[in-house]
C-alpha positions as CSV (number, residue, x, y, z in Angstrom):
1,X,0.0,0.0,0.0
2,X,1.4,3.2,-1.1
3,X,1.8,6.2,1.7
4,X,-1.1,7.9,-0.2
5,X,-3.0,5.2,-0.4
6,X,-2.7,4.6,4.1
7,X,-2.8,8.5,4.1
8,X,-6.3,8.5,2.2
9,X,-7.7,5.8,4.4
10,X,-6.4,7.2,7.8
11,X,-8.0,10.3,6.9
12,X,-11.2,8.8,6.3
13,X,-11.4,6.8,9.3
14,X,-9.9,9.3,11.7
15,X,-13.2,11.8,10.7
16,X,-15.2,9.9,13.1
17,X,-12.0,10.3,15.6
18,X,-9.8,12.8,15.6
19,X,-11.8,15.5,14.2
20,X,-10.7,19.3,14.8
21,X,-7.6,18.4,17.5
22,X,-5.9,16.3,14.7
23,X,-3.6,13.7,16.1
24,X,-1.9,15.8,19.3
25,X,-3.2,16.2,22.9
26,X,-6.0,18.8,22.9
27,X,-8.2,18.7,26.4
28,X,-11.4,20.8,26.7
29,X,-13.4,21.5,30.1
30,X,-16.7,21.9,30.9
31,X,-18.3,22.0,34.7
32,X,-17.8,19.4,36.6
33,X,-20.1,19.8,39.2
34,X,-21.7,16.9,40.8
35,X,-24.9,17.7,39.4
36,X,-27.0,14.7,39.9
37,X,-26.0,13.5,43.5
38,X,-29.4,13.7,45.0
39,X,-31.4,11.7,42.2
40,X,-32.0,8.0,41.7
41,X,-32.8,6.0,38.4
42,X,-35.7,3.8,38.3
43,X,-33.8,1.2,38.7
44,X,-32.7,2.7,42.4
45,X,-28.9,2.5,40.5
46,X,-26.9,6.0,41.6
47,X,-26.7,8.2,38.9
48,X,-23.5,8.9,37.6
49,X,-21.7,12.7,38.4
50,X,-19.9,14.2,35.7
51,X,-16.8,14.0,37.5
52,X,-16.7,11.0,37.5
53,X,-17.1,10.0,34.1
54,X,-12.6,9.8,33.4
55,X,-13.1,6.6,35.9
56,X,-15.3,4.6,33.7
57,X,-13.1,4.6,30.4
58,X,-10.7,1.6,30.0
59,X,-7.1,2.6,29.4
60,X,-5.2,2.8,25.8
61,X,-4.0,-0.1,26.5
62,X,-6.9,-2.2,27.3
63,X,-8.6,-0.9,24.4
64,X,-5.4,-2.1,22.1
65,X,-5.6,-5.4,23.1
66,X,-9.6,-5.6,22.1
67,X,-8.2,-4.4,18.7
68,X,-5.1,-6.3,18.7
69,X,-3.0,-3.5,18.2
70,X,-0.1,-2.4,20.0
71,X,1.1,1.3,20.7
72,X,-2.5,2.9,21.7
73,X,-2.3,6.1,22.6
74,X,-5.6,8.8,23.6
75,X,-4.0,11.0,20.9
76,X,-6.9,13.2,22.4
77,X,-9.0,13.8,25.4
78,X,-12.0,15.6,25.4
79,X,-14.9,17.0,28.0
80,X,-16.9,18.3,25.7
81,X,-18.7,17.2,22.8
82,X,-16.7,19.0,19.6
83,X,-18.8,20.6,16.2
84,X,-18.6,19.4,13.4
85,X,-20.0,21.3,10.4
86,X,-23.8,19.9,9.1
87,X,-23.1,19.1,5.7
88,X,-19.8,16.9,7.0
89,X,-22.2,13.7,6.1
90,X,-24.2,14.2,2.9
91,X,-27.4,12.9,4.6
92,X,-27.8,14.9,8.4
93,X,-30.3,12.3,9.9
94,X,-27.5,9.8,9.4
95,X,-24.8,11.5,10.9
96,X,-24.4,9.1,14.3
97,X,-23.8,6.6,12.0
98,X,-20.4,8.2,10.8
99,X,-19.6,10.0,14.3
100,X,-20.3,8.8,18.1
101,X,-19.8,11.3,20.6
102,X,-19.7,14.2,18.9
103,X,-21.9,17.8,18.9
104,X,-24.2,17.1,15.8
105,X,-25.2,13.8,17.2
106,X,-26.5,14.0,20.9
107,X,-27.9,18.2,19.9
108,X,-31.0,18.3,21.5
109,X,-31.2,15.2,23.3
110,X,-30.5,16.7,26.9
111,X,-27.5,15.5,27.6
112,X,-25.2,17.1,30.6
113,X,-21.7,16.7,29.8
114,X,-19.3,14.3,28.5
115,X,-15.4,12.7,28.5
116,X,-13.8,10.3,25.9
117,X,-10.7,9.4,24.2
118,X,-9.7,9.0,20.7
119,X,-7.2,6.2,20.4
120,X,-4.6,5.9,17.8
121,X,-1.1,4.2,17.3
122,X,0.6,7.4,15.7
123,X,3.6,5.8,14.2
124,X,1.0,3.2,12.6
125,X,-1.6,5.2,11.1
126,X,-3.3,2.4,8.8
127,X,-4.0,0.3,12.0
128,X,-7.3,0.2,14.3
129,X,-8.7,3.7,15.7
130,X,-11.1,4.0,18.4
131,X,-13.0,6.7,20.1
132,X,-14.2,5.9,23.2
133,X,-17.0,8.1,25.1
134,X,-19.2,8.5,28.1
135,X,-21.8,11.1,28.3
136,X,-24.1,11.4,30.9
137,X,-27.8,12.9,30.8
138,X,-30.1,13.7,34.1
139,X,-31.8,10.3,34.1
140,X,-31.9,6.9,32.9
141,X,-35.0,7.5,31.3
142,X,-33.3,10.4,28.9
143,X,-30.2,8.1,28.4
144,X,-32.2,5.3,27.1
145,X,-34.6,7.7,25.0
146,X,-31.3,9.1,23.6
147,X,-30.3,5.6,22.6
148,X,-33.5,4.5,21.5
149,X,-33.4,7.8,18.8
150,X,-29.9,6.9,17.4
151,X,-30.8,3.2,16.7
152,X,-33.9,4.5,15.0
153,X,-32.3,6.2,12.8
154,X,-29.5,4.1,12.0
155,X,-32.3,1.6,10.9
156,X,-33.5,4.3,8.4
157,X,-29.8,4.9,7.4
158,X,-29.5,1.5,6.4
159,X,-28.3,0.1,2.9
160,X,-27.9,3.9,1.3
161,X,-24.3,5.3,0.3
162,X,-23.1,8.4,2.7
163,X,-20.7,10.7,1.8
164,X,-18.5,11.6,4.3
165,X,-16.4,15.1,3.7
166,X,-13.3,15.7,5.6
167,X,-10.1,17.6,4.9
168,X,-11.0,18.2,1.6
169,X,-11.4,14.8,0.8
170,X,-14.8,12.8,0.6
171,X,-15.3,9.1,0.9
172,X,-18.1,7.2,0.4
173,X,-19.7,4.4,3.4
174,X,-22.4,2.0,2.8
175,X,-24.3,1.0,6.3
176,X,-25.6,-2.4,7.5
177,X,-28.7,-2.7,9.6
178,X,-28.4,-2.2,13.1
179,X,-27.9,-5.6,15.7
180,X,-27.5,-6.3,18.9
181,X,-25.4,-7.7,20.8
182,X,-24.1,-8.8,24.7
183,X,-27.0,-5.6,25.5
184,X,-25.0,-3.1,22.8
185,X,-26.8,-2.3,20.0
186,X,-24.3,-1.4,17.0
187,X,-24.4,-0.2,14.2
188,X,-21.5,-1.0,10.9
189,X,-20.0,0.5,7.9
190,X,-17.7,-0.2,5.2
191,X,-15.7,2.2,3.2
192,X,-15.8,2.1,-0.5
193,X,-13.1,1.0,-2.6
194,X,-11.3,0.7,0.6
195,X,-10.6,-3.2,1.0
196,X,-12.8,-4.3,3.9
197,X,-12.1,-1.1,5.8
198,X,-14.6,-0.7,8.1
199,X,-16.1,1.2,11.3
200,X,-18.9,0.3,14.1
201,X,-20.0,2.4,16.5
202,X,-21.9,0.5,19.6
203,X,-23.9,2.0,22.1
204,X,-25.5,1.1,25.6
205,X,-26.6,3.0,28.4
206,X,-26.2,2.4,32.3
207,X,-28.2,4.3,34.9
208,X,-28.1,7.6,33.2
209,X,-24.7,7.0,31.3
210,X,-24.6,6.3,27.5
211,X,-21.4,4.2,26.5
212,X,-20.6,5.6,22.8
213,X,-17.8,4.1,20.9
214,X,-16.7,3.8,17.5
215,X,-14.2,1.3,16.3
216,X,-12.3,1.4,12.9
217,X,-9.9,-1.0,11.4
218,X,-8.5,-3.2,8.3
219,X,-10.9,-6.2,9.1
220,X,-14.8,-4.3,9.2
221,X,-16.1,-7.8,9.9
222,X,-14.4,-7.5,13.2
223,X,-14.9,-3.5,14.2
224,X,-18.7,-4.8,15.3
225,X,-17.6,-7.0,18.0
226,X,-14.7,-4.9,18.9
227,X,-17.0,-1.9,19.3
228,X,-19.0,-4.1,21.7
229,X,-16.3,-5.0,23.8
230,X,-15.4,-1.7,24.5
231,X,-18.8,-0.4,25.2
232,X,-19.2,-3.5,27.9
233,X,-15.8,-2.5,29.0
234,X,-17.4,1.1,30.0
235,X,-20.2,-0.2,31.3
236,X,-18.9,-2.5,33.8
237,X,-16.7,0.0,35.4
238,X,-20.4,2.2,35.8
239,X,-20.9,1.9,39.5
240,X,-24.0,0.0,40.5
């Protein structure tokens, strides 16, 4: 593969990543007030403070080894949910199938703040990216509603070609229906012309915490289950 060729395809994949930061350390803050301390779920299950939401991500490291690739590094952090222009993915009601936790896809849904990392090996571009992200709402009951919207769409989204624009390049995704699986629903996409390229993104929710991540790598028939991994990961470090 030629250095344009990986160059080309880590662009495309890193859209749903990297974003405006590009691949260096870049933080952003928002409050971090323990804003829901004196509610309960439902379910009786604590809700989840903002600050704590650092604690529930699973390390660089234990995200490489779901990918199987070695060298992970959160190329970025971020604590609040980053913009990303309207007409980035040619059809807007499909855009959480190209990005996770990002502006565009959780505007309007209530949401109270948010922490992730995006997860690259920077001296191996072409290999697995992630970007793992917890985002809490006021209740379980908007978490789940939040959930229950993406999915929706995704289902709509399904089987029709989106153009994704990015650095003045555009590539082209085709979408599979969404699934479910281990309690994550997911949702996959393969890039065209790209080789079995392919990214998932796979959310769940936990008290009043969604788990979003999105997974890309070299084997798309694998990014699914990798992307559900990752999400369980974040959901069992959610205190009960």
């Amino acid at each position: 593969m030629t250095f344009t060729s990986r160059l080309n395809r880590y662009l495309a994949g890193l859209a749903s990543l990297v974003l405006i930061c590009g691949v260096t350390a870049c933080t952003k803050t928002v409050d971090g007030s323990a804003r829901y301390s004196g509610a309960r779920p439902s379910s009786d299950q604590p809700l989840v403070t903002i600050t704590r939401l650092p604690e529930l991500l699973p390390s660089a490291g234990e995200v490489g080894e779901v990918m199987g690739v070695p060298g992970f590094v959160a190329a970025l952090s971020y604590r609040s949910l980053e913009s990303v222009p309207d007409d980035t993915v040619s059809d807007p009601h499909c855009v959480g199938v190209v990005f996770g936790a990002v502006e565009p896809v959780y505007r309007g849904s209530g949401y109270q703040g948010a922490y992730g990392h995006r997860i690259v090996n920077p001296m191996l571009l072409s290999a697995g990216r992630v970007d793992e992200g917890a985002v809490a709402f006021g209740s379980a009951e908007e978490a789940r509603a939040f959930v229950s919207q993406q999915t929706g769409a995704w289902r709509d989204c399904a089987g029709q070609a989106l153009t994704l624009k990015v650095a003045n390049q555009q590539v082209n995704w085709t979408s599979s229906p969404p699934t479910v699986s281990s309690g994550v629903d997911v949702v996959a996409r393969l890039q065209e012309g790209a080789r079995g390229f392919g990214c998932a993104r796979g959310l769940a929710t936990v008290s009043n915490i969604v788990a979003d991540v999105v997974t890309c790598g070299d084997d798309g028939a694998a990014v699914a289950d990798q992307a559900d991994a990752i999400v369980n990961m974040i959901a069992e470090n959610i205190p009960a």
